[in-house]
Structure formats: structure tokens, C-alpha cells
N, C-alpha and C positions, 0 to 999 in steps of 0.2 A: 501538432507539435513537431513541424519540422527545419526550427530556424538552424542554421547553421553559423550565427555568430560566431567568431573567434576573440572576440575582443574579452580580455580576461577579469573585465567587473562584468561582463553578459553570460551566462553560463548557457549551453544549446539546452534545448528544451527537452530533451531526452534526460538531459542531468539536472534539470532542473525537477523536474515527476520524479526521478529516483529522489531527490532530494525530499521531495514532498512528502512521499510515503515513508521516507526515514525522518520526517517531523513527527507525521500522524502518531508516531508509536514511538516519542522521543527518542529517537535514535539518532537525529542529525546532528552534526557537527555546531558550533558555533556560524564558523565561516560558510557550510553549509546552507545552515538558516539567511542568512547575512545573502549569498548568491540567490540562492530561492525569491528572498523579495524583494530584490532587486529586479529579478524577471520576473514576476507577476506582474510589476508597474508597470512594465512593457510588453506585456504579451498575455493577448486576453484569450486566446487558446491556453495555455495551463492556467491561467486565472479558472478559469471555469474550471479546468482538472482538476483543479486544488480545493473548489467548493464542492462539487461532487464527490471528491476525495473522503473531505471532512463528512457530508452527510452520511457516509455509507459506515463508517466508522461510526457516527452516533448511532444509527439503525442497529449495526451488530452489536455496540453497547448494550443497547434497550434490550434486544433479544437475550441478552445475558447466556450467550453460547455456553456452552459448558465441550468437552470433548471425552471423550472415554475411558474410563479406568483401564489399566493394564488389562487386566481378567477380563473386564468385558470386551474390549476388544478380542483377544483370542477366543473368547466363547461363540463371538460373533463370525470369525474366521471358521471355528469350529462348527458351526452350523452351517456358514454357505459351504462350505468345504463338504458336508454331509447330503445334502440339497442338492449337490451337482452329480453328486454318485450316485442318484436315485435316476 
């Protein structure tokens, strides 16, 4: 992904992937979206980013991550913390 278009319907590939990742997690803009597939049409280097994007986001879907409660996080501080002073 390293076109360096300047033409301002072509967005460089670099802002096109940031764009992407701020789809995946509804975060893009309108016109953001709008630039994004614009350059997929044309560029089959992030085309591809943007399918492996999307899979890895269903994959951590499916795995239904969860992340740590306050307390347990620091219990878990609290223990390696305890573990290294041994």
C-alpha cells in the first residue's frame, strides 16, 4: 500500500487502511467511506487489506473477547508484582 496518488477522488493507500479500520468499528466518516471505495476499485493491495481486515474482526467477534475487570486487573498486577520479588 504504497501509492502516492495526489488526485483528491484517489485517497493514498495509507488513508485509505486508516479509513478502513475506522469502517470496521463504525467509526468512518461518510466521505471517508465514499474515499475508501473509491480506492478498493483501484487498488487491489488494500482491497485485499480490507478483506483480511473484515475477517479478523469476525474471528475476534466469534471469540467474544471479553477484557478485564478493574479488580482483576490489579490482582493480576498484584501478583506478577509479587512473583518478581521472589
Amino acid at each position: 500500500m504504497s501509492s502516492e496518488k495526489t488526485d483528491k477522488e484517489y485517497c493514498k493507500c495509507s488513508e485509505a487502511n486508516c479509513y478502513c479500520d475506522k469502517a470496521q468499528y463504525n467509526e468512518a466518516e461518510d466521505w471517508e467511506r465514499a474515499q475508501l471505495l473509491t480506492h478498493l476499485d483501484k487498488c487491489p493491495k488494500c482491497k485485499d487489506y480490507s478483506e483480511r481486515n473484515k475477517k479478523l474482526t469476525e474471528l475476534c467477534n466469534k471469540a467474544k473477547l471479553t477484557s478485564l475487570q478493574e479488580e482483576e486487573r490489579l490482582e493480576l498486577k498484584r501478583l506478577l508484582q509479587e512473583n518478581l520479588e521472589k
